[in-house]
DRENLOBA-976548 format. One line per field, with one value per residue (C-alpha): x, y, z; residue in three letters. Coordinates in Angstrom, 1 decimal. Layout:
<atoms>
east	c(X, ...)
north	c(Y, ...)
up	c(Z, ...)
r	c(ALA, ...)
</atoms>
This chain:
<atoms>
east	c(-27.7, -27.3, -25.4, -22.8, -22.1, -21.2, -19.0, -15.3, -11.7, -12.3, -9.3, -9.8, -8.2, -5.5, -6.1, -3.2, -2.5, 1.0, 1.4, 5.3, 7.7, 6.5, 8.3, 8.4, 8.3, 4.8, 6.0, 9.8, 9.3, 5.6, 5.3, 2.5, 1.4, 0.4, 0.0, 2.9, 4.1, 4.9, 3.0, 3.0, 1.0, -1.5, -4.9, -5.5, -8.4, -10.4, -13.5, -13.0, -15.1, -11.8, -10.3, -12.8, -11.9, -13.4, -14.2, -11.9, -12.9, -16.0, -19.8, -19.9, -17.0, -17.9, -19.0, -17.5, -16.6, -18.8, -21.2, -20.3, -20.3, -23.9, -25.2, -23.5, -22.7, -22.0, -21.3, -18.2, -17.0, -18.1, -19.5, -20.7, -22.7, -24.0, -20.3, -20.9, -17.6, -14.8, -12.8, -9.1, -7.8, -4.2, -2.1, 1.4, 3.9, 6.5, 8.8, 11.0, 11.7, 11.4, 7.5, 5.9, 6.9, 2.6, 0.8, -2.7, -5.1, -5.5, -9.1, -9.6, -8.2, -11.1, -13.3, -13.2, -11.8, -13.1, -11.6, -10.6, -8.5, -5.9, -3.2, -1.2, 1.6, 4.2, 6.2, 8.8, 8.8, 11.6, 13.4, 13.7, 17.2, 17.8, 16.2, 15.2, 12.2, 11.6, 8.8, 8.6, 10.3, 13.4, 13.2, 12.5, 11.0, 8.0, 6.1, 8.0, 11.3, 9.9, 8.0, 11.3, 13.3, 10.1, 10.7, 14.4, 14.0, 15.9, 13.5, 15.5, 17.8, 14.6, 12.9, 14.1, 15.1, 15.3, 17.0, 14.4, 14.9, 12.4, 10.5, 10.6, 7.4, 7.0, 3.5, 3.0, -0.2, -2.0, -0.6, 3.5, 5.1, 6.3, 8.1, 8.9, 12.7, 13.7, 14.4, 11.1, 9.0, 5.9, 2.8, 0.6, -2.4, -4.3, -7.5, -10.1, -9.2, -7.3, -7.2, -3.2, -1.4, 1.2, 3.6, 6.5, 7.2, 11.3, 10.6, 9.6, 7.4, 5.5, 7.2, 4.4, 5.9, 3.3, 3.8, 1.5, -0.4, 0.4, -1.6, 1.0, -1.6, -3.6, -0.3, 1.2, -2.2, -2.5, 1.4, 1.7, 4.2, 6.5, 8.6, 5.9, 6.7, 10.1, 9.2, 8.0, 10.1, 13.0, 12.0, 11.0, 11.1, 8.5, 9.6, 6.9, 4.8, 1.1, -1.9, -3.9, -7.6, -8.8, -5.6, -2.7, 0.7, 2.0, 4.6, 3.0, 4.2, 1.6, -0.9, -3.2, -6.9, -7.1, -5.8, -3.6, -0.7, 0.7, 2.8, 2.7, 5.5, 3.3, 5.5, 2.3, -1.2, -2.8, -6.4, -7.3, -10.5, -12.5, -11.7, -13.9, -13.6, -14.2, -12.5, -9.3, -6.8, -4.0, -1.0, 1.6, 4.6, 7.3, 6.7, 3.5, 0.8, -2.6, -6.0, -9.0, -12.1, -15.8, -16.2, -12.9, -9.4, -7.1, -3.7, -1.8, 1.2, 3.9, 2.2, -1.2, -4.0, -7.1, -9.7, -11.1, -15.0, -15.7, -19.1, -16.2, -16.4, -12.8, -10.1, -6.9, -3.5, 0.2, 2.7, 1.9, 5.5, 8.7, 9.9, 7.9, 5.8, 5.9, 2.0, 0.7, -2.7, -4.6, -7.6, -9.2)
north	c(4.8, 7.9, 7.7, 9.8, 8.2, 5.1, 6.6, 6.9, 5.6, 1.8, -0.2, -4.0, -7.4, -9.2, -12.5, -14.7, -17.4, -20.0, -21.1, -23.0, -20.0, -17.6, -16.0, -14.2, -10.7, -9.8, -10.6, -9.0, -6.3, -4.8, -5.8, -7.9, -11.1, -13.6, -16.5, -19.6, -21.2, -20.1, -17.0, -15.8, -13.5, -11.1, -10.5, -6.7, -5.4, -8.9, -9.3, -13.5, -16.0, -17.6, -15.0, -12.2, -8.9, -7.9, -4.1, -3.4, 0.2, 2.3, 1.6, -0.6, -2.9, -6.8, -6.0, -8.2, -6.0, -7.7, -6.2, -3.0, -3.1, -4.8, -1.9, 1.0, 0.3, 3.7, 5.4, 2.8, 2.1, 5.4, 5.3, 3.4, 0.1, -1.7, -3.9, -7.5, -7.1, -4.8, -4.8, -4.8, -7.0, -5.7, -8.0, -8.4, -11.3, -12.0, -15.0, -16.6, -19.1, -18.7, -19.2, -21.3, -20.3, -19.3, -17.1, -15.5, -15.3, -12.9, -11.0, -13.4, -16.0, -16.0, -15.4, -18.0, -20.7, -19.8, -18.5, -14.9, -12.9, -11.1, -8.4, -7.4, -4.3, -5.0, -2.7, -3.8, -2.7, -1.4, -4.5, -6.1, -5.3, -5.7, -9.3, -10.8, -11.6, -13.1, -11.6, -12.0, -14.7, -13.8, -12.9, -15.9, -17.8, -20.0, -22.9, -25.2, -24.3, -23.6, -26.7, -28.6, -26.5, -27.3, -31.1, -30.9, -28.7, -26.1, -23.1, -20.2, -19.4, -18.4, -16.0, -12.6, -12.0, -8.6, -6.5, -5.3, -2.4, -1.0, 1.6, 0.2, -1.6, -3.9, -4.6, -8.2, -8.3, -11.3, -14.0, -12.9, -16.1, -15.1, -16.0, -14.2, -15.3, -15.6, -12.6, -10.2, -8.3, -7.0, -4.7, -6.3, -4.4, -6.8, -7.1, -9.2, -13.0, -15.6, -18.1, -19.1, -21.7, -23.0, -24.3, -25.1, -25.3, -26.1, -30.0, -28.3, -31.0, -30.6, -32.6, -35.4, -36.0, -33.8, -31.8, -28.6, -29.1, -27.9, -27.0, -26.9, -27.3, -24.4, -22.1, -23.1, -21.8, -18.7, -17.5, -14.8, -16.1, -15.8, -13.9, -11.6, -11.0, -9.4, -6.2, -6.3, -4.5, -3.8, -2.3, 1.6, 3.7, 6.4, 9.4, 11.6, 14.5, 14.0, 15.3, 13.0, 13.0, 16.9, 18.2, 17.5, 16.6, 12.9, 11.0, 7.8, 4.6, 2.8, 3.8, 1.6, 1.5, -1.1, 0.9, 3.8, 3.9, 7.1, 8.2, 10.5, 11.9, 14.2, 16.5, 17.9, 17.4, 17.1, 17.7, 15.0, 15.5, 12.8, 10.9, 11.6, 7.3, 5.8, 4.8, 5.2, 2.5, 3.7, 1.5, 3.0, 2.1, 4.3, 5.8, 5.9, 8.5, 10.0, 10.0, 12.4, 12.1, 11.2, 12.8, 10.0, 9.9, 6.9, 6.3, 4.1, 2.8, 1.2, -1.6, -0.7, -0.3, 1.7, 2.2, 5.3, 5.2, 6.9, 9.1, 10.3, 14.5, 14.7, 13.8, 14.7, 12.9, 13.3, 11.8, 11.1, 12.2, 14.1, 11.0, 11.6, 8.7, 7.7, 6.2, 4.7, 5.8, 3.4, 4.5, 2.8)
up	c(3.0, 1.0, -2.7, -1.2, 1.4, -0.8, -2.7, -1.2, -1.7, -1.1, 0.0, -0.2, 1.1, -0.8, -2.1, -1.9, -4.7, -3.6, -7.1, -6.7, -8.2, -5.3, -2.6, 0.8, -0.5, 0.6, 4.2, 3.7, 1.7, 2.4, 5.9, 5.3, 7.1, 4.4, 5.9, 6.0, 3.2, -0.9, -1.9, -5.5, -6.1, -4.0, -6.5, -5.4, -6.7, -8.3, -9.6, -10.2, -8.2, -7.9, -5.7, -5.4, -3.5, -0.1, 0.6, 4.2, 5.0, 5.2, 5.7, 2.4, 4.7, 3.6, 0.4, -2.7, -5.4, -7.6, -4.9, -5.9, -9.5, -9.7, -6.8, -8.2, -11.7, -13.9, -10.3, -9.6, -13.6, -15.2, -18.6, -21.2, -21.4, -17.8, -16.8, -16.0, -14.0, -13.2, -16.3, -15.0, -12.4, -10.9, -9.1, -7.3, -8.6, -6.5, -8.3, -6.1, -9.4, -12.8, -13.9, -16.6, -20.4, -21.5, -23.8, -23.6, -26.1, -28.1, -29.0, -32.1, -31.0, -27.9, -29.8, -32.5, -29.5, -25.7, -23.3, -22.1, -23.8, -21.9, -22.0, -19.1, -18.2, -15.6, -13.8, -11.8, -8.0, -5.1, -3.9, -7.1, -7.7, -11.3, -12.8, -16.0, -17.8, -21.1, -23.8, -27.3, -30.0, -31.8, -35.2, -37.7, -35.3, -37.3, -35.2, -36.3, -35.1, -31.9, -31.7, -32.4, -29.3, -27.5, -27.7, -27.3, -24.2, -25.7, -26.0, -24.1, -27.0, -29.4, -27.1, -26.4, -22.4, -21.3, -18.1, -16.0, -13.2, -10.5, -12.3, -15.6, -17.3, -20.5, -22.1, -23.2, -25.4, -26.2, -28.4, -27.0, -25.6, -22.0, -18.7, -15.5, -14.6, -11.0, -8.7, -10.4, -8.1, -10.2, -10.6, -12.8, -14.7, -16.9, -18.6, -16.5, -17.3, -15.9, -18.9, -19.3, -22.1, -20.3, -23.4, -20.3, -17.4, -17.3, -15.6, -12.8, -10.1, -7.2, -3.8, -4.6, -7.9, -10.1, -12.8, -13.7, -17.2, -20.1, -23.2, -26.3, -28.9, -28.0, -27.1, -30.6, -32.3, -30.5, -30.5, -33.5, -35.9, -37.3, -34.9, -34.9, -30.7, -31.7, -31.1, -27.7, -25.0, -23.8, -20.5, -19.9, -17.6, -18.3, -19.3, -21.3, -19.0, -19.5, -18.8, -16.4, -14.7, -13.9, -16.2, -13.7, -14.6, -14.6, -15.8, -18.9, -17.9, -20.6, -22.9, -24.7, -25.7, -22.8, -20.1, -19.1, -16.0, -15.0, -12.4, -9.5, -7.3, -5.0, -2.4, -0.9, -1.2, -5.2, -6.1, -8.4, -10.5, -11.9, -14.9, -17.9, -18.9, -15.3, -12.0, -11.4, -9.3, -7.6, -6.2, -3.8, -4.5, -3.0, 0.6, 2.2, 0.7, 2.4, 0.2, 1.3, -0.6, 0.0, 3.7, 4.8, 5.0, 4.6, 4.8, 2.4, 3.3, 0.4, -1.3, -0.9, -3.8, -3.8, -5.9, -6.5, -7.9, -11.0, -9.6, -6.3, -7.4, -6.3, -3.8, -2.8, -2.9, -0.9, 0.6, 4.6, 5.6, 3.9, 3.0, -0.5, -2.0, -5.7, -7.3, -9.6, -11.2, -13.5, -16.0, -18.5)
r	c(UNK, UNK, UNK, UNK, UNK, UNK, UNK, UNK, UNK, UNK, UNK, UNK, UNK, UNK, UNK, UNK, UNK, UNK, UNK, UNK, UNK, UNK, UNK, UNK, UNK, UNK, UNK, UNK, UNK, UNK, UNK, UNK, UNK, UNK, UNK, UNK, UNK, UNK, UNK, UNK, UNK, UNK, UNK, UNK, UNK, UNK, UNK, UNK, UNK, UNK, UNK, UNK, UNK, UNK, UNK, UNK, UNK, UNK, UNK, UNK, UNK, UNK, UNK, UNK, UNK, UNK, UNK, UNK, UNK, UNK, UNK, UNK, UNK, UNK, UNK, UNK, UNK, UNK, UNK, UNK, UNK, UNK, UNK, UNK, UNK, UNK, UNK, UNK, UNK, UNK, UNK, UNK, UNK, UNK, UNK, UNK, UNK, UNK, UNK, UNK, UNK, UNK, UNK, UNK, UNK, UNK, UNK, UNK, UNK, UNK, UNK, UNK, UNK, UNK, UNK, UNK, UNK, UNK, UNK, UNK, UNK, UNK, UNK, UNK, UNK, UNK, UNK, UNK, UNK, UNK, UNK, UNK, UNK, UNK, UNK, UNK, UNK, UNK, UNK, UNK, UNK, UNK, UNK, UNK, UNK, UNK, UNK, UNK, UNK, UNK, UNK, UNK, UNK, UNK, UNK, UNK, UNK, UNK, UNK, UNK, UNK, UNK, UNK, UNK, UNK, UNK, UNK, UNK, UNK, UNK, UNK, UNK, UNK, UNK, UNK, UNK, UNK, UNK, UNK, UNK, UNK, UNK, UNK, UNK, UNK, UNK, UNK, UNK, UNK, UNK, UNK, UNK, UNK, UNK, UNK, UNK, UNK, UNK, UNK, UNK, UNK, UNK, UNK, UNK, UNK, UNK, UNK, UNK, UNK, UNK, UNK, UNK, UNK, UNK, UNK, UNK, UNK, UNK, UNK, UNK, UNK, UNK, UNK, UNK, UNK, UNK, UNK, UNK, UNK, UNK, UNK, UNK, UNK, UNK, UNK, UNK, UNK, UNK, UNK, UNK, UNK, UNK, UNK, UNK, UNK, UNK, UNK, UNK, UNK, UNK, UNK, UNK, UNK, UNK, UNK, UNK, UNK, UNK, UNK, UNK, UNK, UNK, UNK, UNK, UNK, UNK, UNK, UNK, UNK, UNK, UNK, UNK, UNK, UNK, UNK, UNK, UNK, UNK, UNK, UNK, UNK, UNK, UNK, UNK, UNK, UNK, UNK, UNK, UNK, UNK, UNK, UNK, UNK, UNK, UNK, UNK, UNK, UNK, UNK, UNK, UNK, UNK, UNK, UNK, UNK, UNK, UNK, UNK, UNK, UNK, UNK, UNK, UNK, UNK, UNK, UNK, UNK, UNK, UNK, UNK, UNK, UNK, UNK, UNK, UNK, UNK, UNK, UNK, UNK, UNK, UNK, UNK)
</atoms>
C-alpha cells in the first residue's frame, strides 16, 4: 500500500466507559446506539490498552491507533522525537449525577510519585442547558481545613462551583481539585493518562453495596495549596480571532503549551493547510460538516471526531447542508 494512500481523514469507533454518574445522552442527543445500561463517557480518539480506538473507514479499517502511530509515526504525529503513543486522548462526558470530587497529578508530582500526569479542557456541548461544575479551592484553603470538611462531609462550601453554558470551556490543570455536577455534557481534550485521586465520592454506592475507592493521602499531597486553585475559571466562551493551521481565521477556545482548541463556523467549503506542530483532531459539534482530503470524502454528522494525520498535504472543511456546522479543531 502506497504512503498516500494511508494517509486520510480517519474516523474511529467510540469506546464506551458506564462509570455510575453517566447518562443517556449519547443515545438522546447524538443518535448513537451505545449499548443498554449507564454510559459516561465515549473515549474518542484513545491510545489506552484500556479502551483503545479502532480505525472505521478507509483501507487502514481495523487498525488500532497504536497501529498507526508505531507504522506511520512522524507522518500521523508530526515532528519531533519517535511518540510511544498519541499524546492527547479526547473524550465525551455525559454526567447524569454529580462525579467523584479528584485531582490529577501534576508534572512533579508524577514524576517524583508514579503515575501520569494529566491536564484536561472542557467545553460544554448543545443540550446541556446551563449546569454546574466545581474547579478550584476558595481562597485560604490550606490541607488542613480541607482535610477537616473532608471528614465532616462538608467539602462543597471550600471549592469554587462555577455556571457553565454550551460553548464555554474551563482548563483544570493538574494538581486543581475538581468535580463535574449533575446535568454537564462535555468535550474533554486531555493529555494521554488516565491516572485519577478520587478524594470523594458524596457516599455514593453501587446497588451491591460497594463503594468506589478513594486515595485521600495521595489527593492531599498533590492538591496545590494553599488555595492556590483560586484562580481557575469562570467559564469562557472564546472570543479572540486567531490564526490557525495554513493562516485561516478561527475563533481560541484554549491555548497552552499542551494543546490548542479553536473554533470553526464554516458557511462553505475551507481549505485547511497542514499544521507546522502535528495532527490536528477535529470534533463536530453543531450541524453536520463534510471533510475531503487524501483521494476520500466523509461525512461527519454532530458528535463525530476525526483525526486528521499530520503528513495529509491538505483537506477541505464545510458544513454538509445550510443548516451551518460549528467545529472544533485540536493541535498540539
Amino acid at each position: 500500500m502506497t504512503k498516500e494512500r494511508e494517509l486520510y481523514p480517519y474516523l474511529f469507533e467510540p469506546v464506551y466507559k458506564p462509570y455510575p454518574w453517566g447518562g443517556d445522552r449519547f443515545a438522546r442527543c447524538l443518535g448513537r446506539q451505545p449499548g443498554s445500561g449507564v454510559r459516561a463517557e465515549s473515549w474518542e480518539i484513545s491510545d489506552r490498552p484500556e479502551g483503545m480506538s479502532i480505525l472505521r473507514n478507509g483501507p487502514l479499517a481495523g487498525r488500532s491507533l497504536a497501529d498507526l502511530v508505531r507504522d506511520l509515526g512522524a507522518d500521523l504525529i508530526g515532528p519531533g522525537p519517535p511518540a510511544e503513543r498519541f499524546p492527547l486522548l479526547f473524550k465525551l462526558l455525559d454526567a447524569r449525577e454529580r462525579t467523584s470530587l479528584q485531582v490529577h497529578p501534576t508534572e512533579d508530582w508524577a514524576r517524583s510519585h508514579g503515575g501520569e500526569p494529566k491536564s484536561e479542557l472542557w467545553y460544554s456541548l448543545p443540550g446541556a442547558g446551563r449546569a454546574r461544575l466545581y474547579a478550584g479551592l476558595r481562597a485560604g484553603v490550606d490541607r488542613g481545613r480541607f482535610a477537616a470538611a473532608l471528614a465532616e462531609r462538608r467539602l462543597e462550601p471550600l471549592l469554587q462551583a462555577w455556571p457553565i453554558d454550551p460553548g464555554e470551556a474551563i482548563f483544570i490543570p493538574g494538581g486543581c481539585v475538581h468535580a463535574i455536577d449533575a446535568g454537564c455534557f462535555l468535550y474533554e481534550v486531555q493529555l494521554n493518562s488516565d491516572t485519577t485521586l478520587r478524594v470523594h465520592d458524596w457516599d455514593r454506592r453501587a446497588p451491591d453495596g460497594t463503594s468506589r475507592p478513594l486515595h485521600i493521602e495521595e489527593a492531599l499531597s498533590v492538591i496545590r495549596w494553599p488555595g492556590g486553585d483560586a484562580q481557575v475559571g469562570p467559564p469562557r466562551p472564546p472570543r479572540r480571532e486567531v490564526r490557525g493551521p495554513g493562516g485561516g481565521r478561527f475563533l481560541e477556545v484554549h491555548s497552552s503549551p499542551h494543546f490548542r482548541v479553536l473554533k470553526l463556523e464554516p458557511s462553505g467549503m475551507v481549505e485547511i493547510s497542514p499544521d507546522e506542530r502535528g495532527f490536528q483532531v477535529l470534533y463536530v459539534e453543531r450541524g453536520g460538516a463534510v471533510i475531503e482530503g487524501g483521494g476520500r470524502r466523509e461525512a461527519l454528522p454532530a458528535g463525530t471526531s476525526c483525526l486528521v494525520p499530520a503528513a495529509l498535504s491538505r483537506y477541505a472543511l464545510g458544513p454538509i447542508d445550510s443548516a451551518g456546522a460549528s467545529v472544533l479543531l485540536t493541535t498540539r
